[in-house]
N, CA and C of each residue as an Amber inpcrd file, in Angstrom:
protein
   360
 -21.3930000  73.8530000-310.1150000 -20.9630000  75.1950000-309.8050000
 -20.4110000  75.1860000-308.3730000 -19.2280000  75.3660000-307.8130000
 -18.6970000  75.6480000-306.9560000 -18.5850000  77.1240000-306.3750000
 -19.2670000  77.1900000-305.0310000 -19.3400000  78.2610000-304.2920000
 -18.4740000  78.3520000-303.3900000 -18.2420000  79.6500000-302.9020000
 -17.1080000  79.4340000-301.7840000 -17.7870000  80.8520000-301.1290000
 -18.0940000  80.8680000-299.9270000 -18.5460000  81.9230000-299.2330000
 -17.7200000  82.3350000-297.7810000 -17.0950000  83.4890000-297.8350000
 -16.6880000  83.8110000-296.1050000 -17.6850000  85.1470000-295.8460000
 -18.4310000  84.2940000-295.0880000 -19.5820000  84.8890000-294.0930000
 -19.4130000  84.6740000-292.4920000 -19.9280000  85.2550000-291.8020000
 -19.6160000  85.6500000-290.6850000 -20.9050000  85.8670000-289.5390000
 -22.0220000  86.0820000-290.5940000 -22.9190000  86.6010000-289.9140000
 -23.8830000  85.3540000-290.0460000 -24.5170000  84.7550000-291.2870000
 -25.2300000  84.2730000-291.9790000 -25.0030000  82.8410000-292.4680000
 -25.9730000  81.8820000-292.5130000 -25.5230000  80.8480000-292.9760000
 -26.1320000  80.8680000-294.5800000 -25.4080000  80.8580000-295.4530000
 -25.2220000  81.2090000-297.0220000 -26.6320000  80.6120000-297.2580000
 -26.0420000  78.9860000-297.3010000 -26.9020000  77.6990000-297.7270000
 -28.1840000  77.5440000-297.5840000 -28.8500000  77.9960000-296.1280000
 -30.2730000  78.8690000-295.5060000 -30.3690000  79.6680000-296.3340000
 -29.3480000  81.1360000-296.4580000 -30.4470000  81.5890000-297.4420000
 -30.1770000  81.1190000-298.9930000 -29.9810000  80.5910000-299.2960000
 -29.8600000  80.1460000-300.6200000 -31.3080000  79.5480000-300.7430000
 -31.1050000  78.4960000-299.7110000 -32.7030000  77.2940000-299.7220000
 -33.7270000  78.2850000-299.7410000 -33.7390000  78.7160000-299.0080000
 -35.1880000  79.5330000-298.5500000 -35.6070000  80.8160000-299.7250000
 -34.5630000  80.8710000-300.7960000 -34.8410000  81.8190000-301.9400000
 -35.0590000  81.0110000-303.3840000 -34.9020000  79.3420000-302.4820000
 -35.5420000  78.8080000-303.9450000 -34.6440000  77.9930000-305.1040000
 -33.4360000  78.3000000-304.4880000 -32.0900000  77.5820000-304.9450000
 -32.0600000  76.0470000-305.1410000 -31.5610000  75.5880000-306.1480000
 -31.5190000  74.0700000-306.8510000 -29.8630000  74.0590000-306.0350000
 -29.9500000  73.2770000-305.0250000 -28.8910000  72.8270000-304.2750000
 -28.0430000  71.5480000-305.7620000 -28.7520000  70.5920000-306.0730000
 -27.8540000  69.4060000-306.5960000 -27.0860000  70.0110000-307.8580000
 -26.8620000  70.9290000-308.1650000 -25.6660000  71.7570000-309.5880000
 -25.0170000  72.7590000-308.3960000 -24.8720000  72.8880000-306.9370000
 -24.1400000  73.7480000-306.1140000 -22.5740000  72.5770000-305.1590000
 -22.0930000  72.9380000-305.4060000 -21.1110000  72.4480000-304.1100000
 -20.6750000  73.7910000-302.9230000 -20.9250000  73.8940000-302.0630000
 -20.9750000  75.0260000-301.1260000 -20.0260000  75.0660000-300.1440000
 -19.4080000  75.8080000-299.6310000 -18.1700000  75.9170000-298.4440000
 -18.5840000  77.2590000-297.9010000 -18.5330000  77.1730000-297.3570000
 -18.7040000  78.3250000-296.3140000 -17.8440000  78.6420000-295.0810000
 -16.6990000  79.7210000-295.1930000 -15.8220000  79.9930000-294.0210000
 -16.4780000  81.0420000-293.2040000 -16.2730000  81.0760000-291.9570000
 -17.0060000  82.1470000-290.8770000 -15.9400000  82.7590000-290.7500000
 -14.8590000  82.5670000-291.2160000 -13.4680000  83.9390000-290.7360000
 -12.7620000  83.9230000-292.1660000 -12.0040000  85.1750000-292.1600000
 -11.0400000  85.0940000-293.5470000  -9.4860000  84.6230000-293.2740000
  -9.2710000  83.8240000-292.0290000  -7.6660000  83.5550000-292.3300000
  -7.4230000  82.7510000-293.0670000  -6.3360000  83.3290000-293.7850000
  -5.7540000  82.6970000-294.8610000  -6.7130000  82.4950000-296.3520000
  -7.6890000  83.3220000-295.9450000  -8.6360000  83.6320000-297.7130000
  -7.9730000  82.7870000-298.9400000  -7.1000000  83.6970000-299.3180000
  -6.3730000  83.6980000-300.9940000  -5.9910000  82.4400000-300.9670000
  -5.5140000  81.8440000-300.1430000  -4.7630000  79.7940000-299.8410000
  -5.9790000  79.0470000-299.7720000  -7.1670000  79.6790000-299.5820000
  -8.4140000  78.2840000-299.6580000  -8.9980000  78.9280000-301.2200000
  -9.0980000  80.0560000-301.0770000  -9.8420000  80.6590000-302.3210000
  -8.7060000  79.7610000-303.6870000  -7.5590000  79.6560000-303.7180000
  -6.5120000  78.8470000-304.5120000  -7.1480000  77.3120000-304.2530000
  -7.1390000  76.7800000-302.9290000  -7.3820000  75.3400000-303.3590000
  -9.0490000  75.4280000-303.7450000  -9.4720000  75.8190000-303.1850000
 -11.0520000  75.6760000-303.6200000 -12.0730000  75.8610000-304.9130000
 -10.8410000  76.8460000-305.0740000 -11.0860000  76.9760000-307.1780000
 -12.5540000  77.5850000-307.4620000 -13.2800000  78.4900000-306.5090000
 -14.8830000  78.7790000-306.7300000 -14.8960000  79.3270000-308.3380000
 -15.9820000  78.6460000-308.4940000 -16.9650000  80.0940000-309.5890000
 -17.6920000  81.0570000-309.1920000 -18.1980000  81.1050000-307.8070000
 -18.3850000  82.2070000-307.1860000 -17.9570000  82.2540000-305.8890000
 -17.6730000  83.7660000-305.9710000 -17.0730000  83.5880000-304.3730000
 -17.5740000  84.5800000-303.9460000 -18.1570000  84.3340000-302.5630000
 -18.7780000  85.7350000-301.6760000 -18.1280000  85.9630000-301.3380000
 -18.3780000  87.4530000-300.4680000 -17.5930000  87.9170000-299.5700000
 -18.3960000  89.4050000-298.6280000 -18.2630000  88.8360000-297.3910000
 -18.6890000  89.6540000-296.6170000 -17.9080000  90.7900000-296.4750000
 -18.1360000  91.6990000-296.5740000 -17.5230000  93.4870000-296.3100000
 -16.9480000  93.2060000-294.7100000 -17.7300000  93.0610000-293.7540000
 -17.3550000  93.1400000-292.2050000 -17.3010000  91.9240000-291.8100000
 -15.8710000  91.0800000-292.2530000 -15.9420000  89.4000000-291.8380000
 -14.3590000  89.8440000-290.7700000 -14.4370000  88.6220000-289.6940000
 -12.8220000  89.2790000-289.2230000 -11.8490000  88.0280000-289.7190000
 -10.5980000  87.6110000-289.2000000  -9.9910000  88.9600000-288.9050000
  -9.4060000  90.2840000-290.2730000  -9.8280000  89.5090000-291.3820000
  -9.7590000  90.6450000-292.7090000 -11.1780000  90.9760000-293.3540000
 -11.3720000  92.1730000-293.5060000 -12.1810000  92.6020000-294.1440000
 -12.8650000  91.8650000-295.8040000 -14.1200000  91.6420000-296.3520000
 -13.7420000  90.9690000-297.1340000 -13.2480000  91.8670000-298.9290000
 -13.2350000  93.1750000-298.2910000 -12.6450000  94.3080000-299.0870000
 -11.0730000  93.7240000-299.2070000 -10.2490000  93.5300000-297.7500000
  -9.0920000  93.2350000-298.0750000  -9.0410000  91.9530000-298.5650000
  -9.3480000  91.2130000-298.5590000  -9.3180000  90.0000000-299.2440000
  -9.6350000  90.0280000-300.7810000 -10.3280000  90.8250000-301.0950000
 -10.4900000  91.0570000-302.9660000  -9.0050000  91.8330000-303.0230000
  -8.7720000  92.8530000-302.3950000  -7.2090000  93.2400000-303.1950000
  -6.4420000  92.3960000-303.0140000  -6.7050000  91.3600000-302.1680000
  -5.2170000  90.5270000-302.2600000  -5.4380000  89.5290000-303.0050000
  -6.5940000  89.4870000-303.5200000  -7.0050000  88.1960000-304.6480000
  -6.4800000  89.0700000-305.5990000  -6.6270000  90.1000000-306.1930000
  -6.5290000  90.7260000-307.2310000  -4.8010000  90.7990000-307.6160000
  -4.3490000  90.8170000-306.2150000  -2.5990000  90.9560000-306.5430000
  -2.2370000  89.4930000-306.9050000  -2.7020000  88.6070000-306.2860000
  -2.7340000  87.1690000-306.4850000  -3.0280000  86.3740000-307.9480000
  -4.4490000  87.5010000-308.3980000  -4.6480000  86.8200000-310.1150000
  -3.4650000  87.7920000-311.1420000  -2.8510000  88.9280000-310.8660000
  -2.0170000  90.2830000-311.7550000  -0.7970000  89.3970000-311.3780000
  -0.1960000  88.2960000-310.2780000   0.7610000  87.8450000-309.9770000
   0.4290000  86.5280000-310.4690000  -0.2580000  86.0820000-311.3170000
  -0.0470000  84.3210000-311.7690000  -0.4230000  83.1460000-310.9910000
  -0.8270000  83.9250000-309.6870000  -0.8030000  82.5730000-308.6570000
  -2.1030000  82.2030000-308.2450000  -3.2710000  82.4830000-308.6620000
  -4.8880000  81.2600000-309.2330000  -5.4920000  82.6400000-310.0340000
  -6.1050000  81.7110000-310.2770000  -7.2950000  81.9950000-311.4240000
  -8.2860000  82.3310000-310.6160000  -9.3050000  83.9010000-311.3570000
 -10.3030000  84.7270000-310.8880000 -11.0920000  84.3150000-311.2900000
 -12.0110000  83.5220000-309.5060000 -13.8080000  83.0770000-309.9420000
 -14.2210000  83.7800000-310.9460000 -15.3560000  82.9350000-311.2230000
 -16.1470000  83.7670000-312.8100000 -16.6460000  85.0060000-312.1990000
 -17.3600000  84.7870000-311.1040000 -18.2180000  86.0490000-310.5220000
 -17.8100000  85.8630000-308.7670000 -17.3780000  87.3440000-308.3810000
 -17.3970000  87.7120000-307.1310000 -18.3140000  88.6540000-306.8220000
 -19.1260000  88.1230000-305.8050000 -20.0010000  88.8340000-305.1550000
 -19.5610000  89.6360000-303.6990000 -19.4990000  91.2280000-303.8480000
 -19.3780000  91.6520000-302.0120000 -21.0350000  92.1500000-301.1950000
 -21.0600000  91.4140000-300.1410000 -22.4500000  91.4130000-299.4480000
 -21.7830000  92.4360000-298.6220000 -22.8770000  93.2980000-298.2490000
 -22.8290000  93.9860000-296.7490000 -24.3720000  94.4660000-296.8380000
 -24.8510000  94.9130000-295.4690000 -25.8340000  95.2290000-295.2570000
 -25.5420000  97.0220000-295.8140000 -24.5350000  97.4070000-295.8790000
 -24.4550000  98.9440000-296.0420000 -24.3240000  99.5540000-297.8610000
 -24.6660000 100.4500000-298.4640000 -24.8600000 100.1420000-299.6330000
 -23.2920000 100.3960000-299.8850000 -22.9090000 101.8420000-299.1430000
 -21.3830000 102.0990000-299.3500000 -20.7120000 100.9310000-299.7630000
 -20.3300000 100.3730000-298.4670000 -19.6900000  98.7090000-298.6120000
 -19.5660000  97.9530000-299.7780000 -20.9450000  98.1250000-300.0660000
 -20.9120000  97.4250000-301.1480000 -20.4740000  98.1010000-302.9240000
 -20.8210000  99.0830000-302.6230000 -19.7930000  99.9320000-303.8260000
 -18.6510000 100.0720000-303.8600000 -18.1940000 100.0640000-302.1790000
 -16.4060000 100.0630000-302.1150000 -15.8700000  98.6500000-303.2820000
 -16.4270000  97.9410000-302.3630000 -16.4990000  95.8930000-303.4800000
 -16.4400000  96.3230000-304.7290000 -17.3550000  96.8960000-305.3510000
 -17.7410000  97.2260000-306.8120000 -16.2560000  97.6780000-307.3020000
 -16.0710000  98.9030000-306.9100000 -14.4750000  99.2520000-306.8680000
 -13.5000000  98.6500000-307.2070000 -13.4760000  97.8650000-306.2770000
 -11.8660000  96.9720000-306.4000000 -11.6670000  95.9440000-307.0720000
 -13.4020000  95.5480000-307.8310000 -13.4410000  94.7200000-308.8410000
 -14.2880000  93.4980000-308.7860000 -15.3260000  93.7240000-307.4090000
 -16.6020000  92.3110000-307.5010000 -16.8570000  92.6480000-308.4500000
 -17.7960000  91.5060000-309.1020000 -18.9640000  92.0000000-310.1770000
 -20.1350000  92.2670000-309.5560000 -20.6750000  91.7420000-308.6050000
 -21.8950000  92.5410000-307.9220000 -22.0510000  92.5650000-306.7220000
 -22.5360000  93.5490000-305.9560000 -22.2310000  94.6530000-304.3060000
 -24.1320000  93.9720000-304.1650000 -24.3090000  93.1580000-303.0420000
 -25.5550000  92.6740000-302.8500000 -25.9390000  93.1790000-301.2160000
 -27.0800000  93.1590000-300.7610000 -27.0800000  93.2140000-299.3630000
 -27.6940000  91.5280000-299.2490000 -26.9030000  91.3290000-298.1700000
 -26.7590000  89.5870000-297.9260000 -28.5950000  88.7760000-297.7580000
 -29.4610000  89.3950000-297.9330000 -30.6990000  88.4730000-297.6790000
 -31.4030000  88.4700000-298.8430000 -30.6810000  89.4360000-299.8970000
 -30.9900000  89.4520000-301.0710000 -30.3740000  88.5860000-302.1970000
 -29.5480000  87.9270000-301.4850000 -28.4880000  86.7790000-302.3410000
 -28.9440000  85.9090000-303.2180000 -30.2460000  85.2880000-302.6740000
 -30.8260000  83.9160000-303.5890000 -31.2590000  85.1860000-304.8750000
 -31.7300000  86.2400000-304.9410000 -32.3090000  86.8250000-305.9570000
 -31.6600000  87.1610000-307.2000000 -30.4130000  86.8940000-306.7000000
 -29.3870000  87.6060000-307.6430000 -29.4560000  85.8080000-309.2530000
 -29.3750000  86.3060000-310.4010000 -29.7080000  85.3170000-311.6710000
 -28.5160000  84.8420000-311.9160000 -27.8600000  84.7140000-311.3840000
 -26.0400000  83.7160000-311.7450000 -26.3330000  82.0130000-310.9660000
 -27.7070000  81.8480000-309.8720000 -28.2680000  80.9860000-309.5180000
 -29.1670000  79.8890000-310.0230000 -29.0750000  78.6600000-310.0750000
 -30.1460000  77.5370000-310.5740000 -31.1630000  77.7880000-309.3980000
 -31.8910000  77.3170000-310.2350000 -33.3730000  77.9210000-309.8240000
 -34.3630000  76.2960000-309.7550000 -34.4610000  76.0450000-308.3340000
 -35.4320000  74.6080000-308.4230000 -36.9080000  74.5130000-309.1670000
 -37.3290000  73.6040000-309.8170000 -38.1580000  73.3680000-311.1000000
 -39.3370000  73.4700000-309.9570000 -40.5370000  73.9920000-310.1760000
 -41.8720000  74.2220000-309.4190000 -42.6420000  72.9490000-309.8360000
């Protein structure tokens, strides 16, 4: 499963580990800024892709509409599941909106079930 995260605040992978996450079925990337989003989100090919609400220098709100003009225009294919994090719930319904599949607040991430789960 290929992840692709632009976070800003947070290191993904921390919280992933620390919620219990089976790292060896993950390949992980993690950008701290959104330039040029839609051109890595294209080479990087995620099945999931985060996205922080308040990342600079684009919002990660603007970055889903321009993915969205990007998949309605032919030019990559829409991760299976997009996730928008913000600490604010708004934020995260705006995401819902424009077409994530799920609006998370970011420390709640490992909880979410689209995750492998390490064997106890």
């Amino acid at each position: 499963m290929r992840v692709l995260a632009f976070e800003d605040g947070a290191d993904i992978a921390l919280l992933l580990a620390n919620g219990g996450i089976e790292f060896s079925a993950l390949t992980i990337e993690q950008r701290w800024r959104t330039d040029d989003a839609v051109d890595i989100i294209k080479e990087f090919a995620p099945d999931i892709l985060l996205l922080d609400h308040y990342i600079p220098p684009t919002k990660g709100l603007d970055v889903l509409r321009e993915l969205n003009q990007a998949v309605s225009q032919g030019e990559l294919t829409r991760p299976s599941t997009i996730v928008g994090m913000s600490s604010l719930q708004a934020a995260n319904e705006k995401m819902l909106l424009e077409g994530a599949d799920i609006g998370i607040v970011k420390p709640q991430i490992a909880s979410l079930p689209i995750w492998p789960k390490r064997e106890s």
